[in-house]
C-alpha positions in Angstrom: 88.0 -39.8 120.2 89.4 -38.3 123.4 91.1 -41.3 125.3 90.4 -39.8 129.0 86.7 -38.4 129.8 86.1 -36.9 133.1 82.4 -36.5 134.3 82.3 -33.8 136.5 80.9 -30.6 138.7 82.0 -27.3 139.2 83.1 -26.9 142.3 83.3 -30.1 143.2 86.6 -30.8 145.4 86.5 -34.3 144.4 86.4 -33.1 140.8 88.8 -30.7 141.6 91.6 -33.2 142.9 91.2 -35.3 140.1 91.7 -32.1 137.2 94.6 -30.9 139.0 96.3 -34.6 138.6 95.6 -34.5 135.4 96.8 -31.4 134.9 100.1 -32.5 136.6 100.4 -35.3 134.2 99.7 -33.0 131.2 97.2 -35.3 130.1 94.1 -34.1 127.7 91.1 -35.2 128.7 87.0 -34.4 127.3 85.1 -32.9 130.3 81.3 -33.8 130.7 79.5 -31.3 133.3 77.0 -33.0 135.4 74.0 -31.8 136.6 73.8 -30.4 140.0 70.5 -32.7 140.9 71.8 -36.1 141.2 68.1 -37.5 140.1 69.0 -35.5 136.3 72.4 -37.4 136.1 71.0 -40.2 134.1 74.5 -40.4 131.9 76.9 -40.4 134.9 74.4 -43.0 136.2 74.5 -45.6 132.9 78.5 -45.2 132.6 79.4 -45.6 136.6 76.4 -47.3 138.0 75.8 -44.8 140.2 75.6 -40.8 140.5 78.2 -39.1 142.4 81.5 -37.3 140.4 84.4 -37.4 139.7 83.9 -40.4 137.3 87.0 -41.5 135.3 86.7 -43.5 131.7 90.2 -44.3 130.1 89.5 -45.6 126.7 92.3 -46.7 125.9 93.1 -48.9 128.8 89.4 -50.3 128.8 87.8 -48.5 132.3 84.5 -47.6 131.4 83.5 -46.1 134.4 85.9 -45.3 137.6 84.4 -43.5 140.6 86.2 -42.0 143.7 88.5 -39.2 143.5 91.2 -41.0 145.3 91.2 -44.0 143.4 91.2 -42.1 140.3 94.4 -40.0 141.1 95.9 -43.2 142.1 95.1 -44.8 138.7 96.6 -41.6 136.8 99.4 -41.8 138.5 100.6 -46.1 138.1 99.0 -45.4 134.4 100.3 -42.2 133.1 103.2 -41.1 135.5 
């Protein structure tokens, strides 16, 4: 199992900010596309709670579900820099 899932949408650059930290980091990660109607993002919804992107699960380090781009780059970086 992949230890860092990113849910996602192209051309999101929220989604976008996040990948390129990741890419920085050279960190692997599985990529889950969303759907562009945030009433059909029923998975996004039952792992964050809610339905915007970028959302962040680590798990290895137990985050099951980590919204905001910001917050997300800031994790990568105290966690994998």
């Amino acid at each position: 199992m992949t230890q860092l899932e990113l849910y996602e949408l192209p051309g999101c650059p929220y989604c976008a900010k996040v990948k390129q930290k990741l890419g920085e980091l050279d960190l692997e990660y599985e990529s889950h596309e969303v759907p562009r109607s945030h009433d059909d993002r029923t998975e996004v919804q039952a792992v964050s709670g809610q339905t915007g992107v970028p959302v962040l699960i680590d798990n290895e380090h137990g985050v099951d579900g980590m919204p905001e781009s910001d917050d997300i780059v800031a994790y990568l970086e105290e966690t994998y820099a």
